[in-house]
C-alpha positions in Angstrom: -10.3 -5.7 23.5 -9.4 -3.6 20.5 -10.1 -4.6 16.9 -6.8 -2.9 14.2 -7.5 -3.5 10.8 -4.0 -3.7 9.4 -2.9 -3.3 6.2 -2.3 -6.8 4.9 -6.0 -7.9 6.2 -8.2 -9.5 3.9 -11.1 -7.1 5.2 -9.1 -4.2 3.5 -7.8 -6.2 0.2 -11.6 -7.3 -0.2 -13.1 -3.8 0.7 -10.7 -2.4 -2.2 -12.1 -4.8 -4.5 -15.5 -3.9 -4.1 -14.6 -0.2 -4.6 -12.9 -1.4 -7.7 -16.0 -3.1 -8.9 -17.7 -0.1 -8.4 -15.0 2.0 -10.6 -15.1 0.1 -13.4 -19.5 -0.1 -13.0 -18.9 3.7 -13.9 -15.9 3.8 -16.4 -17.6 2.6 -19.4 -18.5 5.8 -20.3 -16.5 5.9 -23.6 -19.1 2.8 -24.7 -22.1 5.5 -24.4 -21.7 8.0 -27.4 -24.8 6.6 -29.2 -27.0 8.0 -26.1 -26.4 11.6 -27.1 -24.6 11.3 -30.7 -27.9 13.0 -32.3 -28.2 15.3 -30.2 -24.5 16.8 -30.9 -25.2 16.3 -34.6 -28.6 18.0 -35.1 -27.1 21.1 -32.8 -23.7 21.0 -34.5 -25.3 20.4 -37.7 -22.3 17.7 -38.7 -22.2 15.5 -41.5 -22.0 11.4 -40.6 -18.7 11.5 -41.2 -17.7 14.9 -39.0 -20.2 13.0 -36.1 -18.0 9.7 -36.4 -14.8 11.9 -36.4 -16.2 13.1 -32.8 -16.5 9.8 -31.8 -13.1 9.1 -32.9 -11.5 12.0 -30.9 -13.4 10.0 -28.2 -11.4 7.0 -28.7 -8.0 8.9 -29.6 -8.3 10.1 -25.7 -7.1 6.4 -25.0 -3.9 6.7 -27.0 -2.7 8.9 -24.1 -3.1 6.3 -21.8 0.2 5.3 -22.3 1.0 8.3 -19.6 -1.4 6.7 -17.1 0.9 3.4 -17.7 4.0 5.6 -17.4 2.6 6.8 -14.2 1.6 3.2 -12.8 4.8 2.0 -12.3 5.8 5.9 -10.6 2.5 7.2 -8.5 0.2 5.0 -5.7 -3.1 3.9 -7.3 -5.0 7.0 -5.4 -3.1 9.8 -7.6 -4.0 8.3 -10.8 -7.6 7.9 -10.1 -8.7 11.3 -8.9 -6.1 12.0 -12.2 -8.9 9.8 -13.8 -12.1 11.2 -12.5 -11.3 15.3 -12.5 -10.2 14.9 -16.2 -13.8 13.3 -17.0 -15.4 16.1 -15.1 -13.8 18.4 -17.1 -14.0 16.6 -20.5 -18.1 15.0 -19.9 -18.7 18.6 -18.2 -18.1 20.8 -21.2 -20.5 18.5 -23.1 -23.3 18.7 -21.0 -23.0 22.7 -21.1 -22.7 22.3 -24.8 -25.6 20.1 -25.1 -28.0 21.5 -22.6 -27.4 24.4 -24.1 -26.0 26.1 -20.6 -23.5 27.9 -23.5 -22.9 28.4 -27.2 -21.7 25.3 -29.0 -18.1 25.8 -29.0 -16.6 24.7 -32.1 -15.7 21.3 -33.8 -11.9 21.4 -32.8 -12.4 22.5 -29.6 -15.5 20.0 -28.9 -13.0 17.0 -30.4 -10.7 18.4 -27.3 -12.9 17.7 -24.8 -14.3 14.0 -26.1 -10.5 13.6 -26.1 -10.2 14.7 -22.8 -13.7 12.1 -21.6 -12.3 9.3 -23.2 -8.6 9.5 -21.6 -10.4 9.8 -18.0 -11.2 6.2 -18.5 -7.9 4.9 -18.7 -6.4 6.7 -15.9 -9.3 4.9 -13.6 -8.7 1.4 -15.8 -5.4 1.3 -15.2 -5.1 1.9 -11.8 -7.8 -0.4 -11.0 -6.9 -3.0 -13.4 -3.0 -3.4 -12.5 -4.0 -3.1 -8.5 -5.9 -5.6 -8.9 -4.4 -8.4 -11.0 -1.2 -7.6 -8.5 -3.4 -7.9 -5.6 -4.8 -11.4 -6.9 -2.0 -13.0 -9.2 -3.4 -16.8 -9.0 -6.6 -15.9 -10.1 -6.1 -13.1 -13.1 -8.8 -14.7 -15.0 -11.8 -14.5 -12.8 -10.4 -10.8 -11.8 -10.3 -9.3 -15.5 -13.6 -11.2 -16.4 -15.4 -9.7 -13.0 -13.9 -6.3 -13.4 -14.4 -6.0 -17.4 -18.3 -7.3 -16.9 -18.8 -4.6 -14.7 -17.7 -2.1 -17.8 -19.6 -3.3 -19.7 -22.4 -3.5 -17.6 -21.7 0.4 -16.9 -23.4 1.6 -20.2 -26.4 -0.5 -19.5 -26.6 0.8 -15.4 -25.9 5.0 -17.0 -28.5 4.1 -19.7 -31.1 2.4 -17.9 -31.3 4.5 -14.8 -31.2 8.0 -16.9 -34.1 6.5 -18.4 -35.6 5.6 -15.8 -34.7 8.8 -13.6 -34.7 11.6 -16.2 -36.2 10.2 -19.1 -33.4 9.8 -21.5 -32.4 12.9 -21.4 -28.8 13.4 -23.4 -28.1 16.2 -21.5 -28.5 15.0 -17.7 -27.3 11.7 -19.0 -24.2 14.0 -19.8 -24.1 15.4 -16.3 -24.5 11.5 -14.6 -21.1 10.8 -16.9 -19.3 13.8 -15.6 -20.0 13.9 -12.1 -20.8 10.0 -10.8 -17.3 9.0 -11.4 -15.5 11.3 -9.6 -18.0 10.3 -6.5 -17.0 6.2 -7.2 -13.3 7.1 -7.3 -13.1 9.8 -4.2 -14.6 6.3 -2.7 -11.9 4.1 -4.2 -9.2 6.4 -2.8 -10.0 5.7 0.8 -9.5 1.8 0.2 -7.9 0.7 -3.2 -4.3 -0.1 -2.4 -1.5 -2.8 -3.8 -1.2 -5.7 -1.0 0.8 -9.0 -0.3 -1.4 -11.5 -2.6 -2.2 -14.2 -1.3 0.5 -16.8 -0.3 -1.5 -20.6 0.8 -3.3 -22.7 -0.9 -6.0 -21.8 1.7 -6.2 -18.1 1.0 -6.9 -19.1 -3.0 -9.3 -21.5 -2.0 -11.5 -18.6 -0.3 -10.4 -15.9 -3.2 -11.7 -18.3 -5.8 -15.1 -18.8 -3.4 -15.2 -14.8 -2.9 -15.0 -14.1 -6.9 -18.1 -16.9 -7.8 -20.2 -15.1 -5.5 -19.1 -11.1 -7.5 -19.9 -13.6 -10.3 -23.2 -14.5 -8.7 -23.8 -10.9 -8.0 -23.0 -9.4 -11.1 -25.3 -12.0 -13.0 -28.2 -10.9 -11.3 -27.4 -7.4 -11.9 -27.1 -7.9 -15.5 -30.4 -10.1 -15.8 -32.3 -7.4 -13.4 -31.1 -4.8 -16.4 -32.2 -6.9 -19.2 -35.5 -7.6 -17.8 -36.3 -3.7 -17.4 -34.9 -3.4 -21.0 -37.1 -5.8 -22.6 -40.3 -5.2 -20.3 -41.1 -1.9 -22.0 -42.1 1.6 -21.2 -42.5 1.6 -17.2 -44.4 4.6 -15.2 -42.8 6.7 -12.7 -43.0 5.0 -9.7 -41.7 1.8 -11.0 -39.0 3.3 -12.6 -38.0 4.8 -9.0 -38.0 1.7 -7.5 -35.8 0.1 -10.3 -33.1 2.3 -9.5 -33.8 2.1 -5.9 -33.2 -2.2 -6.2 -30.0 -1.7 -8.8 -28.3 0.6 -6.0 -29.4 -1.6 -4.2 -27.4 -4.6 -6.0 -24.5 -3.0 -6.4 -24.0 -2.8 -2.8 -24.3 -6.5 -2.2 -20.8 -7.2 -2.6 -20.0 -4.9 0.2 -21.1 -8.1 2.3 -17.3 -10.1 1.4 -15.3 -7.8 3.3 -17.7 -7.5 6.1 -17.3 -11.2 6.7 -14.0 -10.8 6.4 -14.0 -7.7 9.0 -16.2 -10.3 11.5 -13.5 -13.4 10.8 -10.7 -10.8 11.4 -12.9 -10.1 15.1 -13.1 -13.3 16.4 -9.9 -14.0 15.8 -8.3 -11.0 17.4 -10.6 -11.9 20.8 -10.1 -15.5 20.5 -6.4 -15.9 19.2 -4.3 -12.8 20.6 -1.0 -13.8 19.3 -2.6 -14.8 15.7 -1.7 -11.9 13.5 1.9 -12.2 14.8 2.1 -15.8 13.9 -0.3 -15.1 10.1 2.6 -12.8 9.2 5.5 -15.9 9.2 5.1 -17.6 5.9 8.9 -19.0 5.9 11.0 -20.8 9.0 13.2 -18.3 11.2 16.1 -20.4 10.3 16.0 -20.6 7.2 16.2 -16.5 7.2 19.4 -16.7 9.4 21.2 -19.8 8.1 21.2 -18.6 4.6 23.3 -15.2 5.1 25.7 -16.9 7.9 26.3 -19.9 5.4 26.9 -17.5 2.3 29.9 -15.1 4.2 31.7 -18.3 3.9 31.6 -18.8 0.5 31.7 -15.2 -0.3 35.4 -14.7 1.1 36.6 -18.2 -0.7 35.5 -16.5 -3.7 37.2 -13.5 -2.7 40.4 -15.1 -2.1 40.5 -17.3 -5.5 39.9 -13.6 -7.5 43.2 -13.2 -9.6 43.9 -9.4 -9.1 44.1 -8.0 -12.5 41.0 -10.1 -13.3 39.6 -9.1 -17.0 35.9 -8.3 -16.3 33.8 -9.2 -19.1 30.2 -7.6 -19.9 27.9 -10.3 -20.5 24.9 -9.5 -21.9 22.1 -11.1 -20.5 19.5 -13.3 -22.2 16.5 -12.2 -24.1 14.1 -13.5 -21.9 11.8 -16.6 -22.4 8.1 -16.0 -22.8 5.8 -15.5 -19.8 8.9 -14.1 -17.9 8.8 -10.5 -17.2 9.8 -8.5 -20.1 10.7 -4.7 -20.7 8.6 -2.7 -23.0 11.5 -3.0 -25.9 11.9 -6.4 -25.5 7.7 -6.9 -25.6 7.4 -5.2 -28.8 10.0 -6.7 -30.2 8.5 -10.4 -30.2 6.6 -11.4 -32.9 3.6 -13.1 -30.5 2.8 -9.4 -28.8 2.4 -8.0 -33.1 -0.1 -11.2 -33.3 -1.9 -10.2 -30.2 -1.9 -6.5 -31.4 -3.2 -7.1 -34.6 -6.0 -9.3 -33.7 -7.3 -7.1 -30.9 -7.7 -4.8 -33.4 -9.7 -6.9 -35.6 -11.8 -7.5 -32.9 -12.0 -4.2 -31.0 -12.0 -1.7 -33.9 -15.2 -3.3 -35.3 -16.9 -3.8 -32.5 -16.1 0.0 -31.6 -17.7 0.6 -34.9 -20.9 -0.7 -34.2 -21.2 0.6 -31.2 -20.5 4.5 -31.9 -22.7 4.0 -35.1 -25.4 2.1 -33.2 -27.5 5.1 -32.9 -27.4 6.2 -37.1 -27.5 2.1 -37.6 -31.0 1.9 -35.9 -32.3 4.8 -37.4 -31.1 3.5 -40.9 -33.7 0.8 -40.0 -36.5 2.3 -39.0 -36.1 2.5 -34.7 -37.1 5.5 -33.5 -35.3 4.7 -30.1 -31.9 3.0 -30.2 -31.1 2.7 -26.5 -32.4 -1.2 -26.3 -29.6 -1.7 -28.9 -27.0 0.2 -26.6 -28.1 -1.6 -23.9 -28.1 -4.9 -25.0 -25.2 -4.5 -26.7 -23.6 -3.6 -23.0 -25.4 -6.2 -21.2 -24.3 -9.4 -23.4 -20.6 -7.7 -23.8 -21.2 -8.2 -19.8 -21.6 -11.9 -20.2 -19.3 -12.3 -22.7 -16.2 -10.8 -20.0 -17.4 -12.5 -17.1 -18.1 -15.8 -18.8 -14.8 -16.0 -20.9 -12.6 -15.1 -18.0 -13.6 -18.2 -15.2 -14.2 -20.3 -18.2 -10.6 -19.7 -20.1 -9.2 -20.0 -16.0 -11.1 -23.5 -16.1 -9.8 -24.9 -18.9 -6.2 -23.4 -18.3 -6.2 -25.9 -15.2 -8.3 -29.0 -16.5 -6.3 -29.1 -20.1 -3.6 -26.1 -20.8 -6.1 -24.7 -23.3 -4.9 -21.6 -24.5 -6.4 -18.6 -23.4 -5.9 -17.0 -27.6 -7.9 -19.9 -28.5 -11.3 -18.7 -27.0 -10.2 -14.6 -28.6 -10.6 -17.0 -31.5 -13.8 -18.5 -31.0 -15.5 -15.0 -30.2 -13.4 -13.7 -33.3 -15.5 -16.0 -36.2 -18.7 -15.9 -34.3 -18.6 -12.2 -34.5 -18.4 -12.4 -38.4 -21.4 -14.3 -38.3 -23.2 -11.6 -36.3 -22.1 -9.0 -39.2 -23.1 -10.7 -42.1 -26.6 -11.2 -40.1 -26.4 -7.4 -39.7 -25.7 -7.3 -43.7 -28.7 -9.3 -44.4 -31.0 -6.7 -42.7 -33.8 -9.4 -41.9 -36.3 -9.0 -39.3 -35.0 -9.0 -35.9 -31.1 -9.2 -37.1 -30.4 -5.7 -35.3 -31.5 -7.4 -32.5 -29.5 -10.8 -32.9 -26.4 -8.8 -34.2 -26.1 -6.3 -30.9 -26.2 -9.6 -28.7 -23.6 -11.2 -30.7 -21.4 -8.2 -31.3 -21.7 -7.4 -27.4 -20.7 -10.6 -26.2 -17.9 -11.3 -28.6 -16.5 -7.8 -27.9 -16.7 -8.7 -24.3 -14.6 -11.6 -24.5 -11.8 -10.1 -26.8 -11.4 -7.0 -23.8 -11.3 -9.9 -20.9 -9.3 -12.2 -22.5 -6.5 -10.5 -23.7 -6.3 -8.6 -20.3 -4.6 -11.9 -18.9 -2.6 -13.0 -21.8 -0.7 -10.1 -22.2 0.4 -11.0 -18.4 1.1 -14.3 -18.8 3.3 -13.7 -21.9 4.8 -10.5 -20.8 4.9 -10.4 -17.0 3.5 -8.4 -14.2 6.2 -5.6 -14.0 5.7 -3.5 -17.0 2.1 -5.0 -17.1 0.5 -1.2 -16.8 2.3 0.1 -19.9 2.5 -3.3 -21.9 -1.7 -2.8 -21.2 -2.0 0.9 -22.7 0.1 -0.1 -25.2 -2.3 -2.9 -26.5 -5.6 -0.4 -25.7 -4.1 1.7 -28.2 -6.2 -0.3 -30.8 -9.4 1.2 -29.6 -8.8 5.0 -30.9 -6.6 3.4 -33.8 -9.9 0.9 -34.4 -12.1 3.6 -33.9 -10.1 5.7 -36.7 -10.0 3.1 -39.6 -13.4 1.0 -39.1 -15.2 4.1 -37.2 -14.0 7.2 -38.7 -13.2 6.0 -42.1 -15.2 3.0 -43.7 -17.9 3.5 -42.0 -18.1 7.4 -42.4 -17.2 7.2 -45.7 -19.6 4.4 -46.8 -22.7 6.0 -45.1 -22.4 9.5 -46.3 -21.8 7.9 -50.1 -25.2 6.5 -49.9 -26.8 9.3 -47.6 -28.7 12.1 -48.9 -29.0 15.8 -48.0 -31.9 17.0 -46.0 -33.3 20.3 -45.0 -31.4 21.1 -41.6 -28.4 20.8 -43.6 -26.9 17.3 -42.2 -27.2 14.1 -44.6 -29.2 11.1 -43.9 -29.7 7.3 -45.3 -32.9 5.4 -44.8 -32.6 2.0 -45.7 -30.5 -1.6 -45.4 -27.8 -0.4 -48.1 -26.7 2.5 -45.7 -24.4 -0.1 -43.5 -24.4 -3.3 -46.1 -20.8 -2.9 -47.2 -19.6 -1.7 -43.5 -20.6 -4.6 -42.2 -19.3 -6.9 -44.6 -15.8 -5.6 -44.8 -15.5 -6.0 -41.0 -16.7 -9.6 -41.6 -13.9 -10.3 -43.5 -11.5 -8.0 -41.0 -13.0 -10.7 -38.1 -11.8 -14.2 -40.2 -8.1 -12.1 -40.3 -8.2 -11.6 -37.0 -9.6 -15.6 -36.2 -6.4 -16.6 -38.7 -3.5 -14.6 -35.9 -5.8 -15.9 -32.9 -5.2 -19.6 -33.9 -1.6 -18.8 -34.6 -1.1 -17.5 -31.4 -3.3 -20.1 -29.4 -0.2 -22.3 -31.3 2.7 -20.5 -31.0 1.9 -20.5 -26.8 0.7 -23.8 -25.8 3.8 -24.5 -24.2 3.2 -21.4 -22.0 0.1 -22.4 -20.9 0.9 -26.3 -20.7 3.5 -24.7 -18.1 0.8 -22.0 -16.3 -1.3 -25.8 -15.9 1.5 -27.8 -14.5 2.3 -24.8 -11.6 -1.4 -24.6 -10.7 -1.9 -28.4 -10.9 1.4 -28.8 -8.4 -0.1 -26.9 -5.8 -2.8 -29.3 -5.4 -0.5 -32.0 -3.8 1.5 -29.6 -1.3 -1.9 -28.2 0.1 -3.0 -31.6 0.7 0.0 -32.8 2.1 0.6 -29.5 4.7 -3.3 -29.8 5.8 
């Protein structure tokens, strides 16, 4: 007896998925600037404003993502990973030189290159895993972005917390982890990640939606496992070791979906010979033949009637309706994909703020070490993606809710958690990186989906870089500018030659201006969660139909 994994097995669609999850547990990298920020500024001896300008190259990286969108729709998923994970060796590998001093620090145009160069690796291995995946499992896009945009987030937490626990914090080996674990995961991801059939009976989503609350199970534990070492303390040696040892550990667990799948596939290859012929018939042999025998026929009546010197007349066809498939000119030429633009960047560009200026902000308030911050900032943006998606999926088939509607929620409670930053009182720094992570979180997963149920599958790659391009233009105005500009106004000059603010005035007016950016952004949210309910009322009545016909066929 001889077992043949085929193609269109679950055991490979599952096994790609894991590798996927694995991908995006190490393409957060662009989240983790505030790790070894300081170290660049004291050695570069830059200004506030030349540092954030770094980090902004950083995030400009992602405006050339539109190439990995072109390239999508053009080259298998395997090309445009190791695309993906050689450019971040390249771009994270010149930093570590640079930081661990292996060479002379090169200079600030050619050091924005290579951030440029780390930050567009990302979306090289996003893209490919992202539209692979929501292709792979259309009926469940929800669940999928949430799952898959946790595990981002969780990925500054994982590099953080097992550098620290590893290497001590060290910016420079944390440096080498970012330059050389990636292209590892995605060597890995080449062997399995693929595009397949998705999933055609109401059977088959029964057991993907099973199969995706036990990743959610998983990656739950993961992220509570992270937060306890983050809030425990200092840790000796030993325990740290065997931190890292369980987190591996963890991330493995998943690999036990597509083994079951690889033992189901097994039995029923011994006990069922005929089985995968049979699996692969999803439509009646007649109907395959009648239709082409019955539409000759027709065809040569309609040949006959033809007038020979028949006036052909271009029509153009019709602009099409929303949640149909759309082309890129006729996306950004509808006035919902500007109110989706416009809000992901209130959302995105402030968060992005925060979090490249997490490091100056905790110093500004007297914390020595910032990477708690970081990492609860990842951590909660983890619970924020994996939450939003399965619950926005919920409520799509118990009431239509639209999916903007919850970008909304997260938009206004995200103001709050500025003003609290504002305020400065005790304990706000810590309140305000749990509310900014998780509301940042939700705003990435959320919006992931909607711009495929608006816009369709087909173009989905580019329609998805295309939207991402508010992250370096985010980074630019609330990064690069306001808050550059603000904190070297108040900062002062200090003996190394850099320039420095101490105090709860340094970020005040930062904080409040993106406040007010947050209620814009709730204002086009609402409008949009409006302006689509008939989409979604429609997305509820498909998924609610399917109910009747998988009752009736079992």
């Amino acid at each position: 007896m001889r077992f043949h994994l085929s193609p269109a097995s679950s055991t490979r669609k599952w096994l790609g998925f894991v590798t996927a999850v694995w991908v995006q547990s190490i393409s957060g990298n662009n989240y983790t600037f505030s790790n070894y920020s300081d170290a660049l500024k004291s050695l570069m001896a830059l200004t506030q404003l030349e540092l954030n300008n770094l980090s902004v190259a950083k995030d400009v990286g992602k405006a050339f993502g539109l190439l990995a969108g072109l390239a999508s729709d053009r080259l298998p998923t395997p090309v445009i990973l190791l695309i993906g994970s050689v450019e971040g060796l390249v771009g994270y590998g010149v930093q570590w030189l640079v930081v661990s001093r292996k060479i002379q620090p090169l200079s600030y145009w050619q050091m924005c290159i290579f951030l440029c160069m780390g930050g567009n690796s990302t979306t090289w291995m996003n893209t490919a895993i992202l539209v692979t995946c929501i292709r792979n499992f259309r009926k469940n896009r929800g669940p999928v972005s949430g799952i898959l945009k946790g595990y981002v987030g969780l990925s500054t937490a994982i590099f953080t917390d097992l550098c620290a626990a590893l290497f001590a914090s060290n910016p420079a080996t944390f440096l080498l982890l970012l330059a050389v674990v990636p292209l590892v995961i995605c060597l890995t991801a080449v062997l399995f990640l693929r595009e397949v059939q998705p999933s055609s009976t109401a059977m088959d989503e029964k057991e993907e939606s099973t199969f995706f609350n036990i990743f959610n199970i998983v990656a739950v534990v993961i992220a509570v496992y992270l937060l306890i070492f983050d809030v425990t303390g200092s840790h000796g040696r030993i325990l740290s070791q065997a931190f890292a040892a369980v987190l591996l550990f963890l991330l493995a667990c998943p690999l036990c979906i597509p083994l079951y799948c690889m033992l189901q596939d097994f039995n029923r290859s011994g006990s069922k010979p005929n089985s995968d012929i049979e699996g692969l018939i999803t439509e009646p042999l007649l109907g395959q033949n009648s239709e082409p025998e019955m539409a000759a026929p027709a065809a040569e009546a309609e040949e006959k009637m033809e007038p020979e010197n028949e006036l052909v007349v271009e029509v153009k066809p019709p602009r099409p309706s929303m949640g149909e498939d759309h082309t890129i000119i006729e996306t950004i030429r509808t006035f919902d994909f500007w109110i989706l633009f416009t809000s992901f960047l209130c959302g995105v560009g402030t968060g992005l703020a925060v979090m490249n200026n997490m490091g100056q902000i905790g110093l500004a308030l007297g914390y020595l070490d910032v990477s708690i911050f970081v990492s609860l900032t990842s951590i909660w943006g983890f619970f924020g993606r994996i939450l939003s998606g399965s619950v926005s999926e919920y409520f799509i088939k118990k009431a239509g809710t639209p999916r903007p509607f919850w970008n909304a929620a997260s938009q206004i409670l995200m103001a709050v958690g500025y003003i609290l930053m504002a305020l400065a009182l005790p304990g706000s720094l810590y309140v305000g990186s749990i509310v900014v992570g998780i509301c940042y979180g939700v705003r990435l997963a959320v919006t992931v989906p909607i711009a495929s149920e608006l816009f369709g599958l087909k173009y989905y790659g580019l329609i998805y870089n295309i939207l991402i391009l508010n992250l370096p233009l985010g980074s630019f105005l609330f990064s690069g500018l306001l808050a550059g500009l603000l904190y070297d106004a108040q900062a002062t000059w200090t003996a190394g030659g850099g320039k420095t603010c101490i105090g709860s005035h340094c970020y005040r007016m930062v904080f409040m201006v993106m406040a007010f950016a947050c209620v814009i952004g709730f204002s086009l949210d609402i409008l949009l969660a409006i302006r689509t309910k008939k989409v979604y009322a429609k997305i509820r009545s498909s998924k609610r139909s399917k109910k009747p016909a998988a009752s009736s066929g079992s």
